[in-house]
KEDRENDO-229568 format. One line per 8 residues: number of its first residue (from 1); for each residue x, y, z of C-alpha. Coordinates in nm, 2 decimals, decimal comma, padded with zeros to 4 digits. Layout:
NUM = X Y Z; ...
//
This chain:
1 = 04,90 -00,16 02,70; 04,95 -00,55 02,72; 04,66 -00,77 02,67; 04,61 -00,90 03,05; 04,55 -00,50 03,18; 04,34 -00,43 02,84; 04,13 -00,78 02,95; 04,09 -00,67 03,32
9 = 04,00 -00,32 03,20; 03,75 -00,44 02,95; 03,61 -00,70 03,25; 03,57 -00,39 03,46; 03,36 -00,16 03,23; 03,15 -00,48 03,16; 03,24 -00,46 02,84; 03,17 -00,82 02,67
17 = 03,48 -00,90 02,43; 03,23 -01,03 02,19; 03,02 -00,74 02,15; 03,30 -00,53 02,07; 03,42 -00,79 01,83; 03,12 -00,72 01,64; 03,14 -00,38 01,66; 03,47 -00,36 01,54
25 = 03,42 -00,58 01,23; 03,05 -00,44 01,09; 03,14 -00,02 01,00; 02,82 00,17 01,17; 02,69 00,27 00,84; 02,70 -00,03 00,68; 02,34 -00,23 00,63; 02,32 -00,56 00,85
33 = 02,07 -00,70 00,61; 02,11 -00,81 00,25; 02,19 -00,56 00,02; 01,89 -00,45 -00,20; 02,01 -00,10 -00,34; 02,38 00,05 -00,45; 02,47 00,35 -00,56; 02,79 00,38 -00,71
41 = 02,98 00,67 -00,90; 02,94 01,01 -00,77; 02,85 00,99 -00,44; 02,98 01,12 -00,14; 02,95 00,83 00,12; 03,08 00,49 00,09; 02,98 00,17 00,33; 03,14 -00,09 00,09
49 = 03,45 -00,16 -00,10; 03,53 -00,27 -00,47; 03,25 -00,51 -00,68; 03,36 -00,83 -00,72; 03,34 -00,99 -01,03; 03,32 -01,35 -00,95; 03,08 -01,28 -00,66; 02,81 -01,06 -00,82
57 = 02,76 -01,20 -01,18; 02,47 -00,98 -01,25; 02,67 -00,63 -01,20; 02,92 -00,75 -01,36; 02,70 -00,86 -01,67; 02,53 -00,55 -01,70; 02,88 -00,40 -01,72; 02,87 -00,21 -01,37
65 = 03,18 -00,17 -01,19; 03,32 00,05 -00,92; 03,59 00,06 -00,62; 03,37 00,22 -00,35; 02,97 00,21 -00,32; 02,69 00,35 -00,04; 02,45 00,05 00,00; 02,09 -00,04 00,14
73 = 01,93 -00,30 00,34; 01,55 -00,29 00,35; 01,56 -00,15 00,71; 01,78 00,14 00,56; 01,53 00,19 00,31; 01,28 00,19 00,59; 01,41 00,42 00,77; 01,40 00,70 00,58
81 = 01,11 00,92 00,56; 00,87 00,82 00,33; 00,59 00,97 00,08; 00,29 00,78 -00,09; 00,20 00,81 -00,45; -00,13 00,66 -00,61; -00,08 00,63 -01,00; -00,26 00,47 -01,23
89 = -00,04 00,15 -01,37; -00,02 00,01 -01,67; -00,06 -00,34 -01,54; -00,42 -00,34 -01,45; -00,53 00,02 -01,56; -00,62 00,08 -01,17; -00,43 00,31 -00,93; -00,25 00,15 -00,69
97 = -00,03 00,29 -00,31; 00,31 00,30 -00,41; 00,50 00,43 -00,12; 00,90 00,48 -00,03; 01,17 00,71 00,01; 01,21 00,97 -00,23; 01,49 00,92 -00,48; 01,63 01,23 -00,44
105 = 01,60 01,12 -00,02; 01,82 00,85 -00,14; 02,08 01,01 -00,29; 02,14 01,22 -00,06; 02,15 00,98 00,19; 02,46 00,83 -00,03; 02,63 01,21 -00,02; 02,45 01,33 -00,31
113 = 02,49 01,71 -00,32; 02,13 01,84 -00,39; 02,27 02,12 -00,61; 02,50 01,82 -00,79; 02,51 01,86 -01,18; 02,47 01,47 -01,23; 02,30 01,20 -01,42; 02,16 00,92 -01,24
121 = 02,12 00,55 -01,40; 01,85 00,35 -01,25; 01,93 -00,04 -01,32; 01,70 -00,29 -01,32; 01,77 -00,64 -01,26; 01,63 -00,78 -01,61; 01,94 -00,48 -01,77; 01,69 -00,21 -01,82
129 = 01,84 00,12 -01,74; 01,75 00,47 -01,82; 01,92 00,79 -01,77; 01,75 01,13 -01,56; 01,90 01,41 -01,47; 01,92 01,47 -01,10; 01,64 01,80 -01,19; 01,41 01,57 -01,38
137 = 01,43 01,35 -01,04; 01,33 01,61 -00,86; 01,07 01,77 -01,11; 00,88 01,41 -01,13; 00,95 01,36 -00,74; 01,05 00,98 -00,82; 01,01 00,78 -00,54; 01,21 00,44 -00,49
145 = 00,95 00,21 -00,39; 00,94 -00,07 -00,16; 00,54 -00,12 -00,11; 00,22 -00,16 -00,30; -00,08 -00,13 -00,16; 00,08 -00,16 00,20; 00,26 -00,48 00,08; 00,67 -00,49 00,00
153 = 00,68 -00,51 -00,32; 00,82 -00,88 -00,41; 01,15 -01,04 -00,61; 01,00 -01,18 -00,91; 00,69 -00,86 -00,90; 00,79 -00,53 -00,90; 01,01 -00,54 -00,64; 01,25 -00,51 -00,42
161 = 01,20 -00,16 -00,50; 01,05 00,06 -00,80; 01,18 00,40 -00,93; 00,84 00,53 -01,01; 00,69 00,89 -01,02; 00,27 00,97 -00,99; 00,24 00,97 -01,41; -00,13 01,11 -01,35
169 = -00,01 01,42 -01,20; 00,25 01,54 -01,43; 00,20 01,74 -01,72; 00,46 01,50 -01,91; 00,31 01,22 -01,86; -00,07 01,21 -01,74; -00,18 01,28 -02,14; 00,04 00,96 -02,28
177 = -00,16 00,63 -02,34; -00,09 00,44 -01,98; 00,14 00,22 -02,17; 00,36 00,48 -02,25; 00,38 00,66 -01,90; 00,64 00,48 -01,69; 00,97 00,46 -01,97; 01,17 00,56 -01,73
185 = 01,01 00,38 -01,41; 01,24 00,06 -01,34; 01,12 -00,23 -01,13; 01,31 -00,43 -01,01; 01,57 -00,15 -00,93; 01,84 -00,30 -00,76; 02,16 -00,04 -00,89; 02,19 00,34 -00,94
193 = 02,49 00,51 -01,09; 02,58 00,88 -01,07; 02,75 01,05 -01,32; 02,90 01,38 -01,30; 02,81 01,62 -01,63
//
């Protein structure tokens, strides 16, 4: 096809040459907003290439690296359906609305088998990072979240988003001095990594 007849046709089907332009360059699945989640490792969707060292100084510090990742915007985030948890924190000693996405949500959302035999690595952007299995996940029904008390949850708070389960409800947990509770609750979650086992 030449270019004048590929013009005229585009012309006639009012298609605007700019709007495909942009839908040729940004993949569908890809977030149009900042990134504030990645999961990299064994997941089953990808919407971004290779980390690059130079460019993302914190992965790279905290020793994260990978070829392919599944990513989230805060509109991604949003968009997924979402529970509400009211635990106790260790902040204040008063329970507070925590609500967001599921984790377990979230990495199937990233091609996540729900059956998948895996470890999952929740990072937090001051390094903290502890391991669950992908039951324990489930059996704790962590939920990443992105508000408190009807408010996003800030940079520089607990924010962007907060693996965090309702410690007052599970056996595990609810009998643990409050300061003890949320070990394996990162705020500031901005990286998860799934590991086969």
């Amino acid at each position: 096809m030449d270019k004048r007849h590929f013009l005229a046709s585009a012309g006639l089907a009012g298609i605007s040459l700019p709007a495909m332009a942009r839908t040729a360059v940004r993949p569908s699945a890809a977030p149009a907003g900042p990134t504030l989640l990645t999961l990299s490792g064994a997941v089953g969707k990808h919407n971004r290439g290779p980390l690059d060292p130079h460019l993302e100084p914190l992965m790279t510090k905290h020793g994260i690296a990978f070829q392919e990742a599944w990513t989230f915007d805060a509109a991604a985030l949003q968009q997924l359906p979402a529970v509400t948890i009211r635990p106790t924190l260790e902040y204040d000693g008063q329970p507070h609305a925590l609500r967001g996405p599921l984790l377990e949500t979230v990495l199937q959302t990233a091609g996540v088998a729900p059956d998948a035999s895996v470890m999952v690595g929740l990072r937090a952007i001051d390094g903290y990072n502890p391991m669950l299995s992908l039951a324990d996940v489930r059996a704790y029904r962590m939920v990443v979240a992105t508000h408190l008390d009807g408010r996003p949850l800030a940079l520089g708070g607990l924010g962007p988003q907060w693996a965090v389960y309702d410690a007052d409800r599970l056996p595990a947990f609810k009998d643990k001095p409050l300061k003890e509770r949320f070990g394996l609750c990162p705020w500031g979650l901005y990286h998860i990594e799934v590991r086969k086992v």
